[in-house]
C-alpha positions as CSV (number, residue, x, y, z in Angstrom):
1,X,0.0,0.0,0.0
2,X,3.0,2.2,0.6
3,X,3.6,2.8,-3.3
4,X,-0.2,4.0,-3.7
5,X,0.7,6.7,-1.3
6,X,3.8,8.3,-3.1
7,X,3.7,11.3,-4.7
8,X,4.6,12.2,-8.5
9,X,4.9,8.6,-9.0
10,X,4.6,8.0,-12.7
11,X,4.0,4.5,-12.7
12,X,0.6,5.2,-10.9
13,X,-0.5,8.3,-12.8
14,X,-0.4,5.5,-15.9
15,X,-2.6,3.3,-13.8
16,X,-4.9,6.2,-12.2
17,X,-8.4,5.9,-13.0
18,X,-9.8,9.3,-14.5
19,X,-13.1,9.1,-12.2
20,X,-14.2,7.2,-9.3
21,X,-17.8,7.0,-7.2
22,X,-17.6,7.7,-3.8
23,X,-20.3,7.1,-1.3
24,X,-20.1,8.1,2.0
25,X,-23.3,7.3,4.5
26,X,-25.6,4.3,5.7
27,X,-28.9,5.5,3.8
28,X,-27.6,5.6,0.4
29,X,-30.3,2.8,-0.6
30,X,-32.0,5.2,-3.9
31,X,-28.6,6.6,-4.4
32,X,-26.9,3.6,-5.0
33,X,-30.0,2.0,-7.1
34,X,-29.4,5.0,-9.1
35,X,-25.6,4.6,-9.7
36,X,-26.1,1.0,-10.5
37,X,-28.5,1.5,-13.2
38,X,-26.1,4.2,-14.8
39,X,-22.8,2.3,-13.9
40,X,-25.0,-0.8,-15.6
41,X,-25.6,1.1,-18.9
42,X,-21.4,2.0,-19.3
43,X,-20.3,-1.4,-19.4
44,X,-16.3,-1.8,-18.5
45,X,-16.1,2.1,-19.1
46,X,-17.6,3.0,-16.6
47,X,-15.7,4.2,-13.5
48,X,-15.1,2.1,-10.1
49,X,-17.3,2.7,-7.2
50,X,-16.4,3.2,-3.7
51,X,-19.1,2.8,-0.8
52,X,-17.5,4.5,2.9
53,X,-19.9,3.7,5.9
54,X,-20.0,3.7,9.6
55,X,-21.7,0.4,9.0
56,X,-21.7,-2.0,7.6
57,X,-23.5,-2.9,4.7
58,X,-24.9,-6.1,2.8
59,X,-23.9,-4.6,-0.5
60,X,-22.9,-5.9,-3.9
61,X,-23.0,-3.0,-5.8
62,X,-19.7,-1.2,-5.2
63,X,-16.5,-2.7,-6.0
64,X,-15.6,-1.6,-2.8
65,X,-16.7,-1.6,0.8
66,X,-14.8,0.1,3.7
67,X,-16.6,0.1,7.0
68,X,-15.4,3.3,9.2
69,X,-15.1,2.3,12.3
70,X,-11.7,3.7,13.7
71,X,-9.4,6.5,13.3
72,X,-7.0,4.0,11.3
73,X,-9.2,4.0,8.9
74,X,-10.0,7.4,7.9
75,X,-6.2,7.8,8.1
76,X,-6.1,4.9,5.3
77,X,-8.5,5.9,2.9
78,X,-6.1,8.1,1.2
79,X,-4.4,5.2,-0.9
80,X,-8.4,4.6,-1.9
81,X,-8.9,7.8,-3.5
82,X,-6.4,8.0,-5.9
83,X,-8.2,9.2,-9.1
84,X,-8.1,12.3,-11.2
85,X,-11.8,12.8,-10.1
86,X,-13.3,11.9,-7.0
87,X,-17.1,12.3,-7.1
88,X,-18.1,12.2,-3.7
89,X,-22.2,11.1,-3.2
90,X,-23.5,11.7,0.5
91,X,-26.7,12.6,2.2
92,X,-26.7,16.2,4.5
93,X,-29.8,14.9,5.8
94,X,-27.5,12.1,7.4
95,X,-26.3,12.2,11.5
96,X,-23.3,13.1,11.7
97,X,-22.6,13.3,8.3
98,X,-20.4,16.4,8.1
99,X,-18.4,15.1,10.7
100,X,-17.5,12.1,9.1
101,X,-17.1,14.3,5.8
102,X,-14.9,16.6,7.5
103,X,-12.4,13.3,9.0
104,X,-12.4,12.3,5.5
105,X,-11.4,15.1,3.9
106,X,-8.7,15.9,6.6
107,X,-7.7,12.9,5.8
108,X,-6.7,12.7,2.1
109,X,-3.6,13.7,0.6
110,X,-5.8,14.5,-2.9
111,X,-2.5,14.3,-4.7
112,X,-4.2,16.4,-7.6
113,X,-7.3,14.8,-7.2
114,X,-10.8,17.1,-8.0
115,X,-13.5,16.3,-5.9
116,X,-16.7,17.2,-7.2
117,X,-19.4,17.1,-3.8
118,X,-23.3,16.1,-4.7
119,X,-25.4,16.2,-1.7
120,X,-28.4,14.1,-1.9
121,X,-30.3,15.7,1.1
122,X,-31.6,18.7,2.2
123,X,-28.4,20.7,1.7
124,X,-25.6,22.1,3.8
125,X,-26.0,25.5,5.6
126,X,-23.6,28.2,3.9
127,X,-21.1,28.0,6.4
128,X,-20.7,24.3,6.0
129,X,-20.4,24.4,2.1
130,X,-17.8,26.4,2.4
131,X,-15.5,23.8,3.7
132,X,-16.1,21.8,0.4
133,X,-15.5,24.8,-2.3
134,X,-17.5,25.6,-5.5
135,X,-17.9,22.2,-7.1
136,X,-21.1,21.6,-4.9
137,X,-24.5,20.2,-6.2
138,X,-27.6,20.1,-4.2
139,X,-30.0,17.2,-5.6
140,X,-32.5,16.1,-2.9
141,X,-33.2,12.5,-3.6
142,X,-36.2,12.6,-1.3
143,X,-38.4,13.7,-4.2
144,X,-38.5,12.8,-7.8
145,X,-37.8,16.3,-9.0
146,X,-34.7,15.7,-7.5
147,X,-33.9,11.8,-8.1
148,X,-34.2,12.7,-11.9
149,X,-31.7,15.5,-12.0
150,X,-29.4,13.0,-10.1
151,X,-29.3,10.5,-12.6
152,X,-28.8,13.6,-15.3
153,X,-25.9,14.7,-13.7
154,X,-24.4,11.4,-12.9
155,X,-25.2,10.0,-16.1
156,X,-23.6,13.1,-17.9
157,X,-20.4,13.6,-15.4
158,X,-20.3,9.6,-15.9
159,X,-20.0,9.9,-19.8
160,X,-17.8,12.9,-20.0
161,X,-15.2,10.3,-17.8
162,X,-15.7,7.6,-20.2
163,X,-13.9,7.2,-23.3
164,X,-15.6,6.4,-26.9
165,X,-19.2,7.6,-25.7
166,X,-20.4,10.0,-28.4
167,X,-19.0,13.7,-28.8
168,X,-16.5,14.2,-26.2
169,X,-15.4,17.5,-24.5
170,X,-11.2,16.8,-23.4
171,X,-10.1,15.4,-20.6
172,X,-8.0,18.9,-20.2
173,X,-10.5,20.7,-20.3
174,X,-12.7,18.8,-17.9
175,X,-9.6,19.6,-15.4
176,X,-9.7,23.2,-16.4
177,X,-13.5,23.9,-15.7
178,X,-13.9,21.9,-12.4
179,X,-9.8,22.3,-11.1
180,X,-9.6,25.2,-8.3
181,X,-12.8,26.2,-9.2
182,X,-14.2,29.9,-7.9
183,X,-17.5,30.2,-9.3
184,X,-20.1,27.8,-10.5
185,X,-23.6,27.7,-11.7
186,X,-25.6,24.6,-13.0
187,X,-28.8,23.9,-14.2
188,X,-30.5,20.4,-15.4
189,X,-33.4,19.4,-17.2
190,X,-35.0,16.7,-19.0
191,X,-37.2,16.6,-21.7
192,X,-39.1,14.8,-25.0
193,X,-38.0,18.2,-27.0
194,X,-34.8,19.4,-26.9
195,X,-35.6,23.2,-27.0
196,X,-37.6,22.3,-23.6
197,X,-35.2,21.1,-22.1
198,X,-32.3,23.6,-23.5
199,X,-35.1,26.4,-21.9
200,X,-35.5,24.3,-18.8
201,X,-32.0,24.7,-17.9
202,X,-31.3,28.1,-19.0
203,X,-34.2,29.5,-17.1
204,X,-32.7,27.5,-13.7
205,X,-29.4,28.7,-14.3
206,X,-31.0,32.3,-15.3
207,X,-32.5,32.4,-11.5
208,X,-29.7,31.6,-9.9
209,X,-27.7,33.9,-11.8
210,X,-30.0,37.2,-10.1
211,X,-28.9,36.4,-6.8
212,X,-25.2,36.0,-7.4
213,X,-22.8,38.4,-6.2
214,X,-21.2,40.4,-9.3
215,X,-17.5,39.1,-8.6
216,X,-18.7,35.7,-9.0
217,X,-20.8,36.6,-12.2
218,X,-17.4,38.3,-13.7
219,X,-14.9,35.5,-12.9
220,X,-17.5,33.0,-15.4
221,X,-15.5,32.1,-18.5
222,X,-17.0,28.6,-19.2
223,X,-20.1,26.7,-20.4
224,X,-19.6,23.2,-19.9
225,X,-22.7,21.4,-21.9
226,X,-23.6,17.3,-21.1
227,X,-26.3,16.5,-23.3
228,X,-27.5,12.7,-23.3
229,X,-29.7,11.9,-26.2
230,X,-31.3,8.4,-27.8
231,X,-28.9,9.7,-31.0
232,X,-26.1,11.5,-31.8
233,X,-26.6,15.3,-32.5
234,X,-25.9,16.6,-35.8
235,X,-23.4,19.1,-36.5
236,X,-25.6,22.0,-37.0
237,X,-27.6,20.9,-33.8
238,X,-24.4,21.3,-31.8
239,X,-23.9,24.9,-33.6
240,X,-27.4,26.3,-33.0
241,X,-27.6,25.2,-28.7
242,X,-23.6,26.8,-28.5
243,X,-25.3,30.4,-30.3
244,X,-28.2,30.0,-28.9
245,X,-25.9,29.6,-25.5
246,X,-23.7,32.5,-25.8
247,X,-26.5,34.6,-27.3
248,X,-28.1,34.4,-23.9
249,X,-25.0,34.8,-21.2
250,X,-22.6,36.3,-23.4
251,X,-20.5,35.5,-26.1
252,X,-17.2,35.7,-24.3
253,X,-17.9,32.2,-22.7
254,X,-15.7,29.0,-24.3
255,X,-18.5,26.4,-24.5
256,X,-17.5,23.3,-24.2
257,X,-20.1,19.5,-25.6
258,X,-19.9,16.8,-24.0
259,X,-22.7,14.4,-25.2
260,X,-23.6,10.8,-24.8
261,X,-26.3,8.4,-26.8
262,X,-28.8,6.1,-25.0
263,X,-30.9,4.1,-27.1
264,X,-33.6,3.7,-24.4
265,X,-33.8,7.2,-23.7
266,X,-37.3,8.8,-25.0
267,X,-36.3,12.2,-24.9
268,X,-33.3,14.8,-24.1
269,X,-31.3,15.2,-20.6
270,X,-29.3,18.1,-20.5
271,X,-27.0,19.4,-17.6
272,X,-25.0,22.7,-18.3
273,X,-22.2,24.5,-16.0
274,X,-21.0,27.8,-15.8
275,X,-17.5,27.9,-14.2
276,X,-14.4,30.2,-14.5
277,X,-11.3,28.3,-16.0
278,X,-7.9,28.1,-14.9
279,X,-4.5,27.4,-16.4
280,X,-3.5,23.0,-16.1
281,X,-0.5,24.6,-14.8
282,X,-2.2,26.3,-11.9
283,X,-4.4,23.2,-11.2
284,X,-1.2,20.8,-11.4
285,X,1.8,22.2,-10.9
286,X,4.7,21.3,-13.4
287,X,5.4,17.7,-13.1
288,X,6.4,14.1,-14.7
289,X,2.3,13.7,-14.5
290,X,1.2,16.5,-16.3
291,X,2.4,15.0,-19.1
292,X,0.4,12.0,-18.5
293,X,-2.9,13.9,-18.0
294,X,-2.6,16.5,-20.5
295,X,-1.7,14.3,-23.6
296,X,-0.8,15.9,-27.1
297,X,-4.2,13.6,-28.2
298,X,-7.4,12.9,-26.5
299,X,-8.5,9.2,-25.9
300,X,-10.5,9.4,-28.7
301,X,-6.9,10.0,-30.7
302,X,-8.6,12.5,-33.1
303,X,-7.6,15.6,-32.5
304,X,-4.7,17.8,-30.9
305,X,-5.5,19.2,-27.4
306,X,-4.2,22.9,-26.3
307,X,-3.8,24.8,-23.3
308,X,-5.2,27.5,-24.2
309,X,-8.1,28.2,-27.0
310,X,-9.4,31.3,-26.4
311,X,-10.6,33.2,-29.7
312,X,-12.4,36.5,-30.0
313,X,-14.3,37.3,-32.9
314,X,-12.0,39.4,-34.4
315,X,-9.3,36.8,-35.0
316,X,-8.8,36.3,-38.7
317,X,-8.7,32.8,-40.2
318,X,-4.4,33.6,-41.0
319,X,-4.0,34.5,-37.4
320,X,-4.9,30.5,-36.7
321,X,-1.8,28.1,-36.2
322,X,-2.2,24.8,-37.8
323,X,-2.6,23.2,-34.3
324,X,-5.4,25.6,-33.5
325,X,-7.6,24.5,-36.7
326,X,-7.1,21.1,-35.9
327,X,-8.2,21.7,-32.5
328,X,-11.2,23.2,-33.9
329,X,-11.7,20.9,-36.6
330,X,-11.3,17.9,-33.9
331,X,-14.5,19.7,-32.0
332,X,-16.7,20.2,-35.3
333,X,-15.8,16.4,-36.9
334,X,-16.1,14.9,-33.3
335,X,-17.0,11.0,-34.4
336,X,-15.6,11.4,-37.5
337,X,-12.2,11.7,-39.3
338,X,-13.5,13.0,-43.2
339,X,-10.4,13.1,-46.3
340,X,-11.3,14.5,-49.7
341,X,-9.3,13.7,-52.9
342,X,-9.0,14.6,-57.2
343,X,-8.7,11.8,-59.2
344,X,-5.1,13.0,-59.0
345,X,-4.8,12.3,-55.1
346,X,-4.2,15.6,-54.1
347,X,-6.0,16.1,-50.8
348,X,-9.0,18.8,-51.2
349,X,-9.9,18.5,-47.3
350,X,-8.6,16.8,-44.3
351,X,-10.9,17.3,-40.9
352,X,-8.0,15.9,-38.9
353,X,-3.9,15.8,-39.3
354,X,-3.2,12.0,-40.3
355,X,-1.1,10.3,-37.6
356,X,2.5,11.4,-37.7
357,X,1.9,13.8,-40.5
358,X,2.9,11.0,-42.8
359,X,2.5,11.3,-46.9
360,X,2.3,8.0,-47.2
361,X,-1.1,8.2,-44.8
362,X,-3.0,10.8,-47.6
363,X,-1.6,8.3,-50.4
364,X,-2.8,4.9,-49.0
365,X,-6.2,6.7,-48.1
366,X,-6.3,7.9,-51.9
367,X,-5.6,4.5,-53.1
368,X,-8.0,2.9,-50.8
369,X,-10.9,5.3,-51.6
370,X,-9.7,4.9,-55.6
371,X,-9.8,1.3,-55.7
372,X,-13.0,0.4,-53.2
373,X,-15.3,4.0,-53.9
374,X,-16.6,2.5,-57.2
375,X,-17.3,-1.0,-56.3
376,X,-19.0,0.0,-53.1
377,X,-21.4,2.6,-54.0
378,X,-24.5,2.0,-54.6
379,X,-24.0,-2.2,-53.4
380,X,-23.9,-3.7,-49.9
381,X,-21.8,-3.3,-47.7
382,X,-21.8,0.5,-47.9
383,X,-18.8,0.7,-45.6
384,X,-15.1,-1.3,-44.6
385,X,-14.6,-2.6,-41.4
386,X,-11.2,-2.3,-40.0
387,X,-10.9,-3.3,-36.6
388,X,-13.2,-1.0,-33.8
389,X,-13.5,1.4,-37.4
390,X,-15.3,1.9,-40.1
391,X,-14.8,3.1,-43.0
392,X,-17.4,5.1,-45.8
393,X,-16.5,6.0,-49.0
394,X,-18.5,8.2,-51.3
395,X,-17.2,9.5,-55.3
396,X,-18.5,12.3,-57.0
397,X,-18.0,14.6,-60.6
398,X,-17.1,17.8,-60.2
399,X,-16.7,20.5,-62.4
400,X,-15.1,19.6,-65.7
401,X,-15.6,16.0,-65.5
402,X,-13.0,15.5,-62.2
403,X,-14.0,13.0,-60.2
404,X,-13.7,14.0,-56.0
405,X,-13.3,10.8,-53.9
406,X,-14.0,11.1,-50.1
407,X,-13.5,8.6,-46.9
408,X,-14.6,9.0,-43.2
409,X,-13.5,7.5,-40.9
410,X,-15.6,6.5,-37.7
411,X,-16.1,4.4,-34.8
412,X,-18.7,1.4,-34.8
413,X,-21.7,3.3,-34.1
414,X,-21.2,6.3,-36.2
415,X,-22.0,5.3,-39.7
416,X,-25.0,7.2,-40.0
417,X,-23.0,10.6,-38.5
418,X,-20.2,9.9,-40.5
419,X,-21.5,9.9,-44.0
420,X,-23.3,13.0,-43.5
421,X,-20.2,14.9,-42.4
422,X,-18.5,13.3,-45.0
423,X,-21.2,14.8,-47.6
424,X,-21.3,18.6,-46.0
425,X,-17.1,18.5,-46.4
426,X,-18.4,17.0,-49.9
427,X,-20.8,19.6,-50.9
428,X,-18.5,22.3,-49.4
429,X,-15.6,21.0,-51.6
430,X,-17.7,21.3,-54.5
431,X,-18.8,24.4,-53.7
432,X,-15.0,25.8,-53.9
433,X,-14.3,24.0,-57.0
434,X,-17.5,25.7,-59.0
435,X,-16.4,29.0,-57.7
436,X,-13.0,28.9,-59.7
437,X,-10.7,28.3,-56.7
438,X,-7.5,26.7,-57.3
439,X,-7.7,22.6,-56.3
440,X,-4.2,23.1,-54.1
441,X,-5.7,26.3,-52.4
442,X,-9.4,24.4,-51.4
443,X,-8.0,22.2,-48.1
444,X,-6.3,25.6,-46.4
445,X,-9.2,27.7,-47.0
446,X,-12.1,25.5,-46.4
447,X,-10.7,24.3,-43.1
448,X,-10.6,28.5,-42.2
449,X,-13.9,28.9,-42.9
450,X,-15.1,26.0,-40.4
451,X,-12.8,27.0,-38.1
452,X,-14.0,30.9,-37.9
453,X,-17.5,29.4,-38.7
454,X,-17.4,27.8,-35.2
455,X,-15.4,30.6,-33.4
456,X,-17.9,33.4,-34.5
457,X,-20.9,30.8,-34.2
458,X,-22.6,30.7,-37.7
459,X,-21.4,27.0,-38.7
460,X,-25.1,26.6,-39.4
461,X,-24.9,29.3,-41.7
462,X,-22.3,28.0,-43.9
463,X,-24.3,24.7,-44.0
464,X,-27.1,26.1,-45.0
465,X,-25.7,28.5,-48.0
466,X,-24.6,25.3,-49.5
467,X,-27.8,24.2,-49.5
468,X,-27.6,21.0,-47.4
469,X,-29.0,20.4,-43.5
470,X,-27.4,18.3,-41.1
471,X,-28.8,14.9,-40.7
């Protein structure tokens, strides 16, 4: 146990679970009914789950059990919690409860952990809350109002931990947005239509918003969106709730997706955070494990992460670095990797920058795409399988008799998402092309008009002028 204790060891950090379930309490019974049926739904992804009570318990549901019954123990703990994040679940209503909180937490040498508090009871008093900064949620599980937006938030803070879930906001900046956190609002909301539930959750947040000091309004940088719907959301979807977002608090504010897909789910649940953000740095100081958490890829491995991504609107698309429109283009094609060709192989578009930056990557694509397009469209299978990917291909004319040939590149799952991103880079392609513009000049330009499309918020718009809605 001694190693599990050790700071900055990078051996650990490899092994360190991004997210782990902490209960704390005896009368956790609809809490933990709750976690199981969204731990259930996530399969091996989902994160481990940790049950601390006075007493003990006949309990199958957490993977593990620790009875506190002496000081030793609480003294122990600490090799327990070692995860990036620690959501802790407890009930204020509880005896004692805030005592056993506060041992615990005087306990733990977080080591860079970020706990993230959601109180299933009748809430702290102000004084108390204090002890357990900003990341604080009040869902009282005593009523169903308040077991729903439990399971929305769980479900959603569950998914944004989990790799390969649907659209995924980085890990960095999950760190950013809840590390040493100052200020933070939150509303969540549920709903058959999704411009219900987006109003739901802006008029909670709008309320709470009134009665907030001004410093705390002022320090707000961030909208952190989880949205869990029974499909993936198209591109222009995405577009129109981030306008529609910083149309209403301000269009200063990074806003951030993170979205899941649940087939069973009838309708839309929605959770969205305003926070300030702060530098990795700040949050973990330089070290052999900052490395390890703030990778040059996210798990996904489709696009290059930065520290900071800040853009106002009067940034020009030249003023971009190559690693800023990827970073961009990694948010807009988030289940997808899309490569355009001429019958002469000379790439038209590229959403993402191959692996390595490799030639032979953009010719082995080419041939792939030259030698399979024809024979597979129009005939079944409409896609390759290679692996945990797929593969769809689609060949076009364009002007003067050229023939474009596209790819995309998905995981299992995304088909359906991935060919219609691959036909709006398609029509967008053409769309350069008919307007005279030079074939080597199309891939530089078109990937600066997505990337200020999404910066100044009017991705829709650029859809729609080429005459072709999101699927």
């Amino acid at each position: 146990m001694n190693v599990l204790s050790e700071k900055n060891n990078s051996i650990l950090e490899c092994l360190r679970p991004r997210g782990k379930i902490v209960c704390i309490g005896e009368n956790l019974s609809t809490e933990l009914q709750i976690i199981q049926d969204c731990i259930n739904k996530k399969g091996q992804s989902r994160p481990p789950l940790l049950l601390l009570t006075p007493s003990a318990l006949g309990d199958n549901v957490c993977d593990q059990v620790v009875t506190l019954d002496s000081e030793t123990v609480f003294k122990q703990i600490n090799s327990l919690l070692n995860s990036y994040f620690l959501i802790f679940i407890f009930n204020s209503s509880e005896e004692k409860i805030v005592r056993i909180l506060g041992a615990i937490m005087a306990s733990i040498d977080y080591s860079g952990s970020i706990p993230i508090f959601i109180d299933t009871g009748d809430g702290l008093q102000q004084n108390q809350r204090a002890l357990f900064g900003k990341c604080y949620f009040k869902l009282d599980c005593s009523i169903e109002s308040g077991k729903q937006k439990f399971e929305v938030l769980l479900n959603c803070i569950i998914s944004s931990l989990s790799p390969s879930t649907g659209l995924e906001t980085s890990f960095t900046d999950l760190i950013r947005v809840f590390g040493k956190t100052q200020s933070l609002f939150y509303g969540i909301s549920s709903s058959i239509d999704l411009d219900l539930a987006l109003k739901g959750v802006i008029d909670q947040i709008g309320e709470i918003l009134v009665l907030a000091l001004p410093e705390e309004i002022e320090s707000l940088e961030a909208i952190l969106v989880f949205i869990n719907s029974r499909s993936p959301l198209s591109l222009q979807t995405i577009n129109d709730i981030s306008l529609k977002l910083t149309n209403t608090f301000g269009k200063d504010f990074e806003v951030h997706f993170s979205s899941s897909t649940d087939i069973n789910l009838k309708g839309y649940d929605i959770a969205i955070i305003l926070s300030d953000i702060n530098h990795i740095e700040e949050i973990y100081p330089i070290s052999p494990s900052v490395d390890l958490i703030n990778p040059s890829i996210t798990s996904n491995g489709s696009f290059k992460n930065s520290e900071e991504r800040i853009f106002s609107e009067d940034d020009s698309t030249e003023e971009y670095t190559e690693d800023d429109r990827f970073y961009i283009l990694g948010k807009i094609f988030s289940t997808s990797e899309i490569y355009i060709f001429d019958d002469g192989g000379l790439p038209l578009f590229a959403s993402h920058r191959p692996a390595g930056q490799e030639v032979c990557l953009y010719t082995g694509l080419f041939s792939a795409i030259q030698s399979m397009s024809s024979d597979l469209i129009g005939h079944t299978p409409d896609h390759l399988s290679a692996g945990d990917k797929r593969c769809v291909f689609v060949s076009e004319s364009g002007p003067g008799n050229s023939q474009i040939r596209g790819v995309a590149i998905c995981s299992e799952g995304f088909e359906q998402q991935a060919r219609s991103d691959l036909d709006i880079s398609m029509n967008l392609v053409k769309d350069f092309m008919e307007h005279g513009e030079p074939e080597y000049a199309i891939n530089d330009k078109l990937q600066g008009l997505l990337v200020e499309g999404f910066n100044s918020g009017t991705l829709g718009n650029i859809i729609q002028e080429c005459n072709f809605h999101a699927s």
